[in-house]
gemmi code that builds the backbone of each chain (N, CA, C; Angstrom):
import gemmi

chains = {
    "A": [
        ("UNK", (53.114, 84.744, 96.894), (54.365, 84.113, 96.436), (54.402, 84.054, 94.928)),
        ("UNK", (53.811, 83.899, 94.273), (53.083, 83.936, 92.935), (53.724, 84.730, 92.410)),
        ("UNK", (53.288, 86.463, 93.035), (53.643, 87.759, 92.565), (54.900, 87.528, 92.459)),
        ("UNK", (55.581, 87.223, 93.927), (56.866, 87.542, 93.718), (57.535, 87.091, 92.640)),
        ("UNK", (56.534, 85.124, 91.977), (57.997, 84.584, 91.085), (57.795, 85.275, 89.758)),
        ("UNK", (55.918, 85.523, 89.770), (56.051, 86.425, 88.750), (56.891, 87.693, 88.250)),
        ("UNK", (56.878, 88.396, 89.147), (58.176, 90.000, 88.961), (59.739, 89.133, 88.897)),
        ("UNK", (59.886, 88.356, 89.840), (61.199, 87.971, 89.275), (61.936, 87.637, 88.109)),
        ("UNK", (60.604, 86.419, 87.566), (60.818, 86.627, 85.857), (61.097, 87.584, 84.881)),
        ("UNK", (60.486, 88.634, 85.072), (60.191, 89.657, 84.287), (61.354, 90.472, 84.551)),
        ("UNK", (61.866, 90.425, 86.168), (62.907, 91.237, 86.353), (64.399, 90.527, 85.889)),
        ("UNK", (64.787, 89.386, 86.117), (65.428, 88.665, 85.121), (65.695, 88.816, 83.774)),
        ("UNK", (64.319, 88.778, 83.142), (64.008, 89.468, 81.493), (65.078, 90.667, 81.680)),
        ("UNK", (64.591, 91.547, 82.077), (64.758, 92.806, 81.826), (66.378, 93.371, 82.433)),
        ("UNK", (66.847, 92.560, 83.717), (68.313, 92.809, 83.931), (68.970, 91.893, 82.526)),
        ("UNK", (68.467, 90.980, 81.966), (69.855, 90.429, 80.995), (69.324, 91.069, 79.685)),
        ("UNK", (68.216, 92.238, 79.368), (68.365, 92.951, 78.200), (69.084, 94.535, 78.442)),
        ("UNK", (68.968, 94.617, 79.587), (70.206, 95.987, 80.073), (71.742, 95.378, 79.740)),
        ("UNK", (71.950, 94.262, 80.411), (73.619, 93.571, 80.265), (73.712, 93.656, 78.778)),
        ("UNK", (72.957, 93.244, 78.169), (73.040, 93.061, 76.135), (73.389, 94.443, 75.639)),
        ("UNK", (72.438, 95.380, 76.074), (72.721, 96.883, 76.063), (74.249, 97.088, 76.076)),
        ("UNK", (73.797, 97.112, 77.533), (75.608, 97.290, 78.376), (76.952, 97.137, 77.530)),
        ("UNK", (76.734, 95.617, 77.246), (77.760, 95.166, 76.661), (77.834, 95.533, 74.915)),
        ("UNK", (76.934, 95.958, 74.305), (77.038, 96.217, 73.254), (77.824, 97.944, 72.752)),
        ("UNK", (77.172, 98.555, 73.982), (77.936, 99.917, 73.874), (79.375, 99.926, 73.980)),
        ("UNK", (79.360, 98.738, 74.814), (81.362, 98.640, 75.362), (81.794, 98.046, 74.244)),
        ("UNK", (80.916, 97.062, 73.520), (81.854, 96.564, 72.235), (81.986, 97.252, 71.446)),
        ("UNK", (80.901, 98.623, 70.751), (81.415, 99.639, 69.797), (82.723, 100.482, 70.327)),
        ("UNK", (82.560, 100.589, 71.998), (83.413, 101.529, 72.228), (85.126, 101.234, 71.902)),
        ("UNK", (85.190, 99.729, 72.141), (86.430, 99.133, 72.110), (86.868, 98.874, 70.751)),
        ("UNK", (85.491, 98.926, 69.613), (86.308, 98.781, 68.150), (87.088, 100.129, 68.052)),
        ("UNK", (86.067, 101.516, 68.870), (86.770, 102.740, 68.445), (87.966, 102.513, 69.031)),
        ("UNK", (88.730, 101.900, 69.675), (89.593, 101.754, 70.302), (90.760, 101.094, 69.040)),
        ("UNK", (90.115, 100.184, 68.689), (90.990, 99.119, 67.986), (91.109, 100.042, 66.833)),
        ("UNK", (90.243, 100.788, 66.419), (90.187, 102.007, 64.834), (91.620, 102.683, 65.358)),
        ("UNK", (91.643, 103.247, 66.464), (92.165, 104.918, 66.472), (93.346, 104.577, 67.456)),
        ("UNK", (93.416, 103.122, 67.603), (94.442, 102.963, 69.245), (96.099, 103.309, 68.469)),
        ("UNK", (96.979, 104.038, 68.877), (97.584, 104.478, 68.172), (99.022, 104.091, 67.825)),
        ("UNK", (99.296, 102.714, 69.148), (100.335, 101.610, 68.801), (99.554, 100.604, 68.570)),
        ("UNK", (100.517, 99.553, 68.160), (100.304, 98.031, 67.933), (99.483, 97.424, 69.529)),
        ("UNK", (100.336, 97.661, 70.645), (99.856, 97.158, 71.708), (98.734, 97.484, 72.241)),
        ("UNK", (98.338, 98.929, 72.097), (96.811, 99.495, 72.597), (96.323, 98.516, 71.494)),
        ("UNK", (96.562, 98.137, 70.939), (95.169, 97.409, 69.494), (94.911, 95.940, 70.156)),
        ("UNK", (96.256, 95.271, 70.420), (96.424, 94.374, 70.949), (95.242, 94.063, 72.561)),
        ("UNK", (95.544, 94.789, 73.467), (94.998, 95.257, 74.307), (93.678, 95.116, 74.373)),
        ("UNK", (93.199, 95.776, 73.159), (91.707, 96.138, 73.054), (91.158, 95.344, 72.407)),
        ("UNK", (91.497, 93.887, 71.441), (91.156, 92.509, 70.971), (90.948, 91.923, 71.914)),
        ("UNK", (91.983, 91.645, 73.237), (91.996, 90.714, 74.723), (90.618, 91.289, 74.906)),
        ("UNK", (90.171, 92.990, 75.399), (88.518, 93.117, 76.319), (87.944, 92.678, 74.858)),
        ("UNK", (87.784, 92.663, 73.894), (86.999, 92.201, 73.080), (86.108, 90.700, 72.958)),
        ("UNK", (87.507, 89.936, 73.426), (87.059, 88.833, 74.100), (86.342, 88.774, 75.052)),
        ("UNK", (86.475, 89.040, 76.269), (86.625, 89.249, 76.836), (84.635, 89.688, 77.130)),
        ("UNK", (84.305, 90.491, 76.312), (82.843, 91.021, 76.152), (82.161, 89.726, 75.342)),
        ("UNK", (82.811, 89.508, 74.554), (82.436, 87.835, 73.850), (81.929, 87.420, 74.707)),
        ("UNK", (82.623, 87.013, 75.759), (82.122, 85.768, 77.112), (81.376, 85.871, 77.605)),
        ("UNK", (81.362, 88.244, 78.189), (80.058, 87.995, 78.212), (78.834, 88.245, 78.072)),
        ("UNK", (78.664, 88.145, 76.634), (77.672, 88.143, 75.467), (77.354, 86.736, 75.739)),
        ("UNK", (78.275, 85.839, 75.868), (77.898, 84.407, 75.603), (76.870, 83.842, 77.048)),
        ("UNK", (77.276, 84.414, 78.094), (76.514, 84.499, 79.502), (75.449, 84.829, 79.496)),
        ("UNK", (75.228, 85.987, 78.812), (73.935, 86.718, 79.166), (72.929, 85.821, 78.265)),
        ("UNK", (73.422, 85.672, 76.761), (72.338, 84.816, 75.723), (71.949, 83.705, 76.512)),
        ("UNK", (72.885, 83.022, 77.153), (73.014, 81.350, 78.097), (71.931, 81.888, 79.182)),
        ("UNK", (71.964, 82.501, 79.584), (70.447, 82.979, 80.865), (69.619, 83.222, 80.338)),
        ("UNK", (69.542, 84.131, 79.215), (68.699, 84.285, 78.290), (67.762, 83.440, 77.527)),
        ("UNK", (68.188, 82.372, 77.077), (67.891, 81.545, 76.168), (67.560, 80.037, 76.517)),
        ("UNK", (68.285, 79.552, 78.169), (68.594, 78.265, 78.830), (68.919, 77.307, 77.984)),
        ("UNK", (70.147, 77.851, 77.214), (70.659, 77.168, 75.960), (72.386, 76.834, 76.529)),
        ("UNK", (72.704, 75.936, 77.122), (74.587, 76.112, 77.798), (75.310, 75.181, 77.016)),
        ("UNK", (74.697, 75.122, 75.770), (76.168, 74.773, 75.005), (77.102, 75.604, 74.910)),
        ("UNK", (76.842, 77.218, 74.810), (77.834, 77.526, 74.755), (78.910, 78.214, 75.539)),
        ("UNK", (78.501, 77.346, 76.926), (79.336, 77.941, 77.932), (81.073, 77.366, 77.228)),
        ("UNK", (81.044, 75.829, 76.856), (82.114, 75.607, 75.809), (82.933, 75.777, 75.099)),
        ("UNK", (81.927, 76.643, 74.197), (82.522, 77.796, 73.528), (83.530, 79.274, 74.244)),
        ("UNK", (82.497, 79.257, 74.978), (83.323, 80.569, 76.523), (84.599, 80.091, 76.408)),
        ("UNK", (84.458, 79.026, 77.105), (85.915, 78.691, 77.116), (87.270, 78.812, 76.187)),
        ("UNK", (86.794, 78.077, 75.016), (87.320, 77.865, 73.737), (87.977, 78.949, 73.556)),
        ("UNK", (86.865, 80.157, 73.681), (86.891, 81.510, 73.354), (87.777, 82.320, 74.179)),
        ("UNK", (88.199, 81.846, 75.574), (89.112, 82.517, 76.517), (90.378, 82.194, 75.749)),
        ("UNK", (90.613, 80.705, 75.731), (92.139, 80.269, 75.781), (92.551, 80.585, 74.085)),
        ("UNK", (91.734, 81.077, 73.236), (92.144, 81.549, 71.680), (92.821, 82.638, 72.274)),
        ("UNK", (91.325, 83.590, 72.728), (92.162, 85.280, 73.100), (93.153, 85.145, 73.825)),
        ("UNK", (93.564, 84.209, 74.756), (95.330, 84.210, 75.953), (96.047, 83.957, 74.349)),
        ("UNK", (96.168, 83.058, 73.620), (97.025, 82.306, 73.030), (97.437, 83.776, 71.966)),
        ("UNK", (95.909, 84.305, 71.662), (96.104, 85.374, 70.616), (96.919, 86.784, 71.218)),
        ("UNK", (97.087, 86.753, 72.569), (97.584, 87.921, 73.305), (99.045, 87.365, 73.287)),
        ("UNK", (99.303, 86.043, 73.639), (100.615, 85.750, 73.741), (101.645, 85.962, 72.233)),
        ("UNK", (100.575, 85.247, 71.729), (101.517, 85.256, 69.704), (101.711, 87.056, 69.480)),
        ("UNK", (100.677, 87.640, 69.831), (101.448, 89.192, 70.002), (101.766, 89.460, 70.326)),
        ("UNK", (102.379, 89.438, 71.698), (103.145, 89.812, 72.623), (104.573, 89.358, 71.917)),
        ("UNK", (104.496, 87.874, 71.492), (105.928, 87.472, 71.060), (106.652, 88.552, 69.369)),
        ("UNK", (105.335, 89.012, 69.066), (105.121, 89.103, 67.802), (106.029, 90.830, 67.881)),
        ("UNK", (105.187, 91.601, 68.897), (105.751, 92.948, 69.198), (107.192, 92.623, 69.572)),
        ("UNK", (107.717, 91.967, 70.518), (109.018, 91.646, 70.837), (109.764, 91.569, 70.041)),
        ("UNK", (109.272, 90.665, 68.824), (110.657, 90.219, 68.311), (111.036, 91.075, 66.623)),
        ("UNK", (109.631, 91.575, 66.481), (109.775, 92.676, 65.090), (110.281, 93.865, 65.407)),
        ("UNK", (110.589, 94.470, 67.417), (110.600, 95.384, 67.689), (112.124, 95.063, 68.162)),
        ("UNK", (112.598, 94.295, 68.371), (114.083, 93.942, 68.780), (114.672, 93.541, 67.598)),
        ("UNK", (114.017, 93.471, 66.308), (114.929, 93.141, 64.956), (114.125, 94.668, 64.209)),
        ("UNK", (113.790, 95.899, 65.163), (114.192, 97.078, 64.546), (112.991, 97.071, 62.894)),
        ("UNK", (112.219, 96.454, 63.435), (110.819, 96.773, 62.156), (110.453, 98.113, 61.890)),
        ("UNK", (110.182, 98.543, 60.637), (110.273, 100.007, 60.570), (109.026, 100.589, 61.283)),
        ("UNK", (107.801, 99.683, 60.654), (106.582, 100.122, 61.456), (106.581, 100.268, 62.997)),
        ("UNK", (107.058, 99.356, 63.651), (107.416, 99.194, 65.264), (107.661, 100.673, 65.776)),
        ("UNK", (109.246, 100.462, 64.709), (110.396, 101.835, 65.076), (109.402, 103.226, 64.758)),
        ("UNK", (108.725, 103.523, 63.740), (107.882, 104.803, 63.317), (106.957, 104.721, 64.681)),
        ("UNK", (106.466, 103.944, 64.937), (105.727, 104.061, 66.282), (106.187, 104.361, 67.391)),
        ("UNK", (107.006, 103.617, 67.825), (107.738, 104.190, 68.880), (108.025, 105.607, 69.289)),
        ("UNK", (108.609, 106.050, 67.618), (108.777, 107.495, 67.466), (108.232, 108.495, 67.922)),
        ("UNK", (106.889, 107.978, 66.957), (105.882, 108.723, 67.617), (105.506, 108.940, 68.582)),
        ("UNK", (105.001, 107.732, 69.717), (104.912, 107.816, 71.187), (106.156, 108.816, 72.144)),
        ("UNK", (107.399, 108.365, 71.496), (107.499, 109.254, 72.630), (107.940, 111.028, 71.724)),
        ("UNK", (107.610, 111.645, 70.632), (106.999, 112.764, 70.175), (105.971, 113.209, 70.866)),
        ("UNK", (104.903, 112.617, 71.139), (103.585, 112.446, 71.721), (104.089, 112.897, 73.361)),
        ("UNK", (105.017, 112.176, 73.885), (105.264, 112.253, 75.099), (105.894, 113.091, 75.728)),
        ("UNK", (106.874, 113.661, 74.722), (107.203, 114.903, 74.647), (106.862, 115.806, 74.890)),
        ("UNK", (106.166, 116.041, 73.845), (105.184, 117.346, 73.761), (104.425, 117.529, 74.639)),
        ("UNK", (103.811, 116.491, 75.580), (102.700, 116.424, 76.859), (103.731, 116.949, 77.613)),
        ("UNK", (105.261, 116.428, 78.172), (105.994, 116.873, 79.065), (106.017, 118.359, 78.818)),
        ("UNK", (106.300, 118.719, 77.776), (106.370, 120.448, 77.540), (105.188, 121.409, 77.736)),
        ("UNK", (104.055, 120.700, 77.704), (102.965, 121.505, 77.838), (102.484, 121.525, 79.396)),
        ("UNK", (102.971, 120.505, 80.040), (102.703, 120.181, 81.445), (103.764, 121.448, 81.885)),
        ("UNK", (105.091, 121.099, 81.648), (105.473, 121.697, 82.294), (105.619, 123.305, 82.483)),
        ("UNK", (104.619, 123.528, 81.153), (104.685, 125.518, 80.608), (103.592, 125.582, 81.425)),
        ("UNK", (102.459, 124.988, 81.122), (101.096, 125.571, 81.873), (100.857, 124.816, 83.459)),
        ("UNK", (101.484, 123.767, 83.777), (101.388, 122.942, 84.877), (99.855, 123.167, 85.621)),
        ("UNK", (99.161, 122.814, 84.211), (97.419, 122.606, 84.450), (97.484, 120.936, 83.518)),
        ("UNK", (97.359, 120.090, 83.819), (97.396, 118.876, 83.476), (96.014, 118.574, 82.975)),
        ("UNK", (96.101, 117.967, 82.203), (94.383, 117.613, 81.527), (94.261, 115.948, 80.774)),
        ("UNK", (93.237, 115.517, 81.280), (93.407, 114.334, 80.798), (92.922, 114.132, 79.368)),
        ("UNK", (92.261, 114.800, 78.836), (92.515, 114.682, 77.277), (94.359, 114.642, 76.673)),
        ("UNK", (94.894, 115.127, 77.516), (96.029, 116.565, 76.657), (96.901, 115.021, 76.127)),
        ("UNK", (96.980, 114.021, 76.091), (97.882, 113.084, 75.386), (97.525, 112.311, 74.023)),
        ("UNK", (96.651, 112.799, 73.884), (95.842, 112.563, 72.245), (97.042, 113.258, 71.386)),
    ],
    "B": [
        ("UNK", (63.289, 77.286, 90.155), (64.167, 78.169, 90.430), (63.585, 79.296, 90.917)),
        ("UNK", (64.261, 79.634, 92.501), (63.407, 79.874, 93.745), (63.529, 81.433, 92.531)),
        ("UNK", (62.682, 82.282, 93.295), (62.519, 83.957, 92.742), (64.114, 84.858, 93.288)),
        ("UNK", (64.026, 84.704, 94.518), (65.224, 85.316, 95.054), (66.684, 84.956, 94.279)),
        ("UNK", (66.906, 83.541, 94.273), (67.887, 83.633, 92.838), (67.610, 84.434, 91.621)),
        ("UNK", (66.776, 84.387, 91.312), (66.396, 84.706, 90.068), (67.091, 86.275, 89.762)),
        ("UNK", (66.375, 86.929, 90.826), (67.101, 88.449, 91.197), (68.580, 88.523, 91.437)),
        ("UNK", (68.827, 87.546, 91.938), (70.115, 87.804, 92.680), (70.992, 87.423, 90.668)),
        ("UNK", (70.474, 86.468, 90.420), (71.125, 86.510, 88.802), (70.974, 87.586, 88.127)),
        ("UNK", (69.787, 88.437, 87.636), (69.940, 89.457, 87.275), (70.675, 90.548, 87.589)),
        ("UNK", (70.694, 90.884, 88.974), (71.422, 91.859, 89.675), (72.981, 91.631, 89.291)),
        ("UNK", (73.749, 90.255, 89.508), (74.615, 90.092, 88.645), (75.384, 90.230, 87.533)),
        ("UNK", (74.246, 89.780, 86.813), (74.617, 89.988, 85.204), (74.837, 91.501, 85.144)),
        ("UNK", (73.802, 92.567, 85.949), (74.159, 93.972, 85.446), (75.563, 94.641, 85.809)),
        ("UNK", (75.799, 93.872, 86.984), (76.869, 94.643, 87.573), (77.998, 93.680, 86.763)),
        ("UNK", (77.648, 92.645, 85.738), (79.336, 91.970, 85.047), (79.376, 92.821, 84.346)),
        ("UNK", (78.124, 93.405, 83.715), (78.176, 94.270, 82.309), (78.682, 95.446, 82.741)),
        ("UNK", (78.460, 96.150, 83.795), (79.025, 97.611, 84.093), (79.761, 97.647, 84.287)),
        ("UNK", (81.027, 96.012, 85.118), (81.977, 95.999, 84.874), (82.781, 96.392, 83.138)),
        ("UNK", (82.247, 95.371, 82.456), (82.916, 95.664, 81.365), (83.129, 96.988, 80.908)),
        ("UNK", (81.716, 97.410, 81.181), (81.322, 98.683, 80.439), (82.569, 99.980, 81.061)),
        ("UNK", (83.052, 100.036, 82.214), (84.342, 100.417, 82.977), (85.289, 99.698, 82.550)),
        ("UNK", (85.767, 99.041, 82.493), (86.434, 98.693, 81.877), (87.189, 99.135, 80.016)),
        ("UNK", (86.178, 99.267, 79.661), (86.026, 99.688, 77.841), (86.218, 101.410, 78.303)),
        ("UNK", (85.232, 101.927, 79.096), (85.694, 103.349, 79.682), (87.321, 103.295, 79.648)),
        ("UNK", (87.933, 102.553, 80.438), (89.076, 102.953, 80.612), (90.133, 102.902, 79.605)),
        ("UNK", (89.851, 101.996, 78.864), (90.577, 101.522, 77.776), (90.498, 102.611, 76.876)),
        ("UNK", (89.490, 103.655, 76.905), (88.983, 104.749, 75.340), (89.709, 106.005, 76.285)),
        ("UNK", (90.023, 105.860, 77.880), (90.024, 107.280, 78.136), (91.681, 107.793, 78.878)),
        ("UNK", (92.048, 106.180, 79.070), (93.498, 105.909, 79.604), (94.834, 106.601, 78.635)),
        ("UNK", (95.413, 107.361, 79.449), (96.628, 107.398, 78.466), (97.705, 106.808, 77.869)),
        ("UNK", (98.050, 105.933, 78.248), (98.947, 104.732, 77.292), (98.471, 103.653, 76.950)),
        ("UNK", (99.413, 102.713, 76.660), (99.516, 101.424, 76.893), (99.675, 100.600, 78.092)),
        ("UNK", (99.941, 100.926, 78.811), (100.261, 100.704, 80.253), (98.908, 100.330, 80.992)),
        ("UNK", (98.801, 102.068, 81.065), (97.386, 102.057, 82.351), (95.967, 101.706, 81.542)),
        ("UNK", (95.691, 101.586, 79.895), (94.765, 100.946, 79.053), (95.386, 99.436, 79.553)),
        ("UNK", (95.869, 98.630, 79.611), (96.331, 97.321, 79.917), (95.906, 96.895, 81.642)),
        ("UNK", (95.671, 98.081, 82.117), (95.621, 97.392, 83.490), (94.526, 97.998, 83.780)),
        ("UNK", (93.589, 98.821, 83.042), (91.732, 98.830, 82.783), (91.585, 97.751, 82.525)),
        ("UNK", (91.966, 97.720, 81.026), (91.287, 96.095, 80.520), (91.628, 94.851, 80.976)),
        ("UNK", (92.735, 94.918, 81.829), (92.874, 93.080, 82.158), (92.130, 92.754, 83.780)),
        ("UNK", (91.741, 93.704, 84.043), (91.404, 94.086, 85.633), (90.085, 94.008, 85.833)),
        ("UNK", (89.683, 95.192, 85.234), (87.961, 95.167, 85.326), (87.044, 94.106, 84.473)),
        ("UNK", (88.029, 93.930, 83.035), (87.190, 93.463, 82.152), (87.107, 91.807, 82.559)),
        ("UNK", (88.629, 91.392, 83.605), (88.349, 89.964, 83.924), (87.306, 89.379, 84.621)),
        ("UNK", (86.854, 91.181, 85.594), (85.951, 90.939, 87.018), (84.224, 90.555, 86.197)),
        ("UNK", (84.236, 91.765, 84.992), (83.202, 91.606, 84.567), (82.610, 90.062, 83.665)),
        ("UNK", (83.474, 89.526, 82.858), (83.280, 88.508, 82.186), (82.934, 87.150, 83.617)),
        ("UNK", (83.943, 87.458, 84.549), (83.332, 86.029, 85.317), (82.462, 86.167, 86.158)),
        ("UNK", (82.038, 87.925, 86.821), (80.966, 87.811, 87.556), (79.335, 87.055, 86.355)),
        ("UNK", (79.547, 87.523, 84.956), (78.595, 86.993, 84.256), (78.708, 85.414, 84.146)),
        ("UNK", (80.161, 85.193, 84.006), (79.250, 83.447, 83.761), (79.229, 82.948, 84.866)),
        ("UNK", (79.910, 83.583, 86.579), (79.549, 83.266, 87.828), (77.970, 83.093, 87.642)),
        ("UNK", (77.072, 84.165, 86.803), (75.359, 84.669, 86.905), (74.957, 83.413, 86.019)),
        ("UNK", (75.413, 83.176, 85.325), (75.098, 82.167, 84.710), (74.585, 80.861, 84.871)),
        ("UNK", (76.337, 80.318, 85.608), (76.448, 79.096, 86.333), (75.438, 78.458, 87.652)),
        ("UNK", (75.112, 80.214, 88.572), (73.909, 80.014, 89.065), (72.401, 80.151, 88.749)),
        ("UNK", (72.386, 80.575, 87.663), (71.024, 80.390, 86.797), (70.691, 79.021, 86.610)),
        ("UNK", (71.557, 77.885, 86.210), (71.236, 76.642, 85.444), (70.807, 76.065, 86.523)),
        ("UNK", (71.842, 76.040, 87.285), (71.592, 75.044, 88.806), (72.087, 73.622, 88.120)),
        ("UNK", (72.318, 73.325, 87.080), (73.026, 72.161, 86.664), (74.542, 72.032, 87.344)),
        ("UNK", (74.537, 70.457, 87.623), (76.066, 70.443, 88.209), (77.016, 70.444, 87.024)),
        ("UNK", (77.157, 69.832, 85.897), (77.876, 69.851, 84.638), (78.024, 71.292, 84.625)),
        ("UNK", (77.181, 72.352, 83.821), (77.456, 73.490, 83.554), (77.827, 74.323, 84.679)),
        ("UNK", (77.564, 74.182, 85.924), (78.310, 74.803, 86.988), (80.109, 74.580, 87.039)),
        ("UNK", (79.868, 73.451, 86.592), (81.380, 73.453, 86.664), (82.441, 73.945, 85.333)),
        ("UNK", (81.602, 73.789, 84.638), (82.147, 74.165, 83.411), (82.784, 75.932, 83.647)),
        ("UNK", (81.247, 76.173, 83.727), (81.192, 77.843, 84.057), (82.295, 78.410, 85.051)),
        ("UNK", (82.702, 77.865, 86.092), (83.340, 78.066, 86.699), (84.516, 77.735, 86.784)),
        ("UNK", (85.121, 76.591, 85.990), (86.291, 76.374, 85.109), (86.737, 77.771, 84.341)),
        ("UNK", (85.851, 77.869, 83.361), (86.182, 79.336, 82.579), (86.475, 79.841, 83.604)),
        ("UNK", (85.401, 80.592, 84.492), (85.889, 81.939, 85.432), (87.646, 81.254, 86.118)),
        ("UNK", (87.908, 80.157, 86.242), (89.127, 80.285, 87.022), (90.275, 80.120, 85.441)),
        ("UNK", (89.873, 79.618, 85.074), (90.890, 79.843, 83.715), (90.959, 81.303, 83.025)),
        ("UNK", (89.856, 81.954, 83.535), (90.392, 83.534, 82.724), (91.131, 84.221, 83.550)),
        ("UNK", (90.830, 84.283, 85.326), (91.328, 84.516, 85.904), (92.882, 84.450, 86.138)),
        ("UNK", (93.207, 83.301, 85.555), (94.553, 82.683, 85.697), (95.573, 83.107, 84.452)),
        ("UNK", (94.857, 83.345, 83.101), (95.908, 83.820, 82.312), (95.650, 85.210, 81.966)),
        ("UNK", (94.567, 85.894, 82.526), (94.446, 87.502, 82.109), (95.545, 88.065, 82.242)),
        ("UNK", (96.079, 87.697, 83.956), (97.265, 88.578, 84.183), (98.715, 88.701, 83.390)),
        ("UNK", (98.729, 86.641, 82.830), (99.782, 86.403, 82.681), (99.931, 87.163, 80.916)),
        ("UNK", (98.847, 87.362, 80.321), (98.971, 87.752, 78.854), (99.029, 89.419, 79.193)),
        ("UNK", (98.581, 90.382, 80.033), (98.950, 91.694, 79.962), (99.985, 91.498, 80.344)),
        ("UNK", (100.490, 90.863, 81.679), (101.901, 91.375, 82.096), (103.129, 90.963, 80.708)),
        ("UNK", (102.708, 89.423, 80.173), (103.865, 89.290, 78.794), (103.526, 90.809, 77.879)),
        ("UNK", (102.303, 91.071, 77.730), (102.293, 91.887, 76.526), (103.056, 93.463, 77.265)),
        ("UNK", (102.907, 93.254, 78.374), (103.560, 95.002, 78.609), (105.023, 94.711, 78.762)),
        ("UNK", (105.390, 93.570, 79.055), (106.589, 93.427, 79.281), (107.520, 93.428, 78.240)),
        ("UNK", (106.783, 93.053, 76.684), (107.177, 92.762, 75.241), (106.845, 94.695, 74.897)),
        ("UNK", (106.047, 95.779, 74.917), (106.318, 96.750, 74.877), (107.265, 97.164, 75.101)),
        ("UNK", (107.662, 97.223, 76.769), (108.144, 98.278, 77.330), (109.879, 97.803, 76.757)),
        ("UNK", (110.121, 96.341, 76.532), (111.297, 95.599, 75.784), (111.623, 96.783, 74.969)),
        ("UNK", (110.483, 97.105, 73.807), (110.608, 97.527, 72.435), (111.223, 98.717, 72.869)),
        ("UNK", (110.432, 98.957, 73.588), (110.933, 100.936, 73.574), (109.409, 102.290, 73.972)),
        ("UNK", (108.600, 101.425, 73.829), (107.083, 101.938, 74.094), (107.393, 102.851, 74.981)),
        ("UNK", (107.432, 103.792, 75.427), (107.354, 104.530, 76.544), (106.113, 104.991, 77.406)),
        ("UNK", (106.059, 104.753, 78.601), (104.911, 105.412, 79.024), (104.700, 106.664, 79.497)),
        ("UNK", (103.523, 106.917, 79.440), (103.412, 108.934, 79.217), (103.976, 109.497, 80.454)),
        ("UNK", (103.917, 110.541, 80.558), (104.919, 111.678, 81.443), (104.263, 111.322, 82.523)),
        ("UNK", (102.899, 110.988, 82.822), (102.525, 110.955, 84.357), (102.597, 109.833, 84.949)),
        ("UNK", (103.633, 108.736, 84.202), (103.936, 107.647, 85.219), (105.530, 108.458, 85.622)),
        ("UNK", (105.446, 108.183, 87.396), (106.508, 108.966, 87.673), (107.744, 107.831, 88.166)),
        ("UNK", (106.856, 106.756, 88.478), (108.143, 105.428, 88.979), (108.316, 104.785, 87.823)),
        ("UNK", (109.745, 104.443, 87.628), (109.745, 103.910, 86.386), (110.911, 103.133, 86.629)),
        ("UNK", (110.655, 101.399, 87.134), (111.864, 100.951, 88.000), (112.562, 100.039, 87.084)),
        ("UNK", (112.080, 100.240, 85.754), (113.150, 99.504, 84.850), (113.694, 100.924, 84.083)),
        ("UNK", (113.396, 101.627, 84.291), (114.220, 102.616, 83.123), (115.620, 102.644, 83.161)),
        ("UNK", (116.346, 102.396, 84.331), (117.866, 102.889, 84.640), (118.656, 101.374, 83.869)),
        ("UNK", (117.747, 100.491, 83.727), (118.368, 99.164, 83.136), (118.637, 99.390, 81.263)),
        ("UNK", (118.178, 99.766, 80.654), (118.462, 100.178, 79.247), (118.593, 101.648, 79.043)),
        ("UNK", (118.729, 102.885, 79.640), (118.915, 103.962, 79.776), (118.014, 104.861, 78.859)),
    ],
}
model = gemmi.Model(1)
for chain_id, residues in chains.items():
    chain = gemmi.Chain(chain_id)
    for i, (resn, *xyz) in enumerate(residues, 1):
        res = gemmi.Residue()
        res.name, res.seqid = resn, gemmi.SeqId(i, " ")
        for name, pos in zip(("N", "CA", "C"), xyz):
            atom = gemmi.Atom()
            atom.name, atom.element = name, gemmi.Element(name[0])
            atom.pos, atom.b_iso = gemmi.Position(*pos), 0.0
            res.add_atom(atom)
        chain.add_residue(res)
    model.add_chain(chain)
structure = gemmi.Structure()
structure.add_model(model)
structure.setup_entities()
């Protein structure tokens, strides 16, 4: 019985330094996201999982560490990112219904972008999931 | 804290993180705004609360159990409601989504 609580420990150890891993690759991946996302809302979007990996960063350290103050913080940390998704949400709405140039140049673009995918779909009708970059 | 928890927490935590980690996949590989919005509010909600679900049963404390599990039902509860405002404040603007969404049951309302 020993053995077992012994390996469990160790296996514990070692599943919440894979999750740290885990989650650290997804957080570079999502800044590339927030760098290169190519409207306002993909950026938007990709701040919410940002949070989102925050929490749980904040989980894994909390097993990690048997430190739960900052499950608290978790929290804190959810209802900022809702509040911070909502103030943008209101934020895209209302700069984009009073015709903001940046908004409007974007828009543009997207559907240029969307365009051009429709035309290429429909010449080669080989679809590719890169092809909307 | 019996061993078999112990595992069963770890085993957890990996699968919140691979959630995320799918999640962030989808978000880098999705083509709009749209279907990036319903990667990230979907997977990334499953992943954040299966971890502090791993958590909450790590402590075995009743305080932080509940706490922990407060969060998980409070993220649960406004994930949806902040993608669906934020796509709903897009698609307002004019955002369009790419050629391979083929139902599109608000389009005939602003033309």
């Amino acid at each position: 019985m020993s053995g077992l609580a012994e390996f469990s420990s160790v296996f514990l150890d070692v599943c919440v330094n894979i999750s740290l891993a885990v989650l650290t690759v997804a957080f570079v991946l999502i800044v590339v996201r927030i760098i290169k996302g190519p409207t306002l809302p993909d950026r938007v979007v990709a701040l919410d999982m940002l949070v989102a990996v925050g929490i749980g960063y904040i989980a894994a350290i909390g097993v990690q560490t048997d430190y739960f103050l900052y499950v608290d913080i978790a929290i804190a940390l959810g209802l900022v990112g809702f509040l911070a998704t909502v103030a943008f949400a209101r934020f895209v709405l209302n700069r984009g219904l009073a015709r903001d140039p940046t908004i409007v140049d974007e828009i543009r673009e997207s559907e240029l972008r969307e365009g051009g995918a429709q035309a290429r779909v429909a010449g080669t009708a080989a679809p590719q999931g890169e092809g909307a970059r | 804290m019996s061993p078999l928890l112990e595992i069963a927490v770890g085993v957890v935590l990996v699968i919140g993180s691979a959630f995320s980690l799918i999640a962030t996949l989808g978000l880098l590989r999705l083509k709009d705004v749209y279907m990036r919005m319903h990667a990230g509010s979907k997977a990334g909600t499953l992943g954040s609360g299966l971890m502090l679900i791993a958590l909450a049963v790590h402590t075995g404390q009743v305080d932080v159990l509940t706490r922990a599990l407060a969060g998980v039902v409070f993220f649960l509860l406004t994930a949806p409601v902040a993608a669906h405002l934020l796509a709903k404040a897009a698609y307002e603007v004019g955002y369009r989504p790419c050629s391979d969404t083929h139902i599109d049951e608000m389009a005939k309302r602003d033309t």
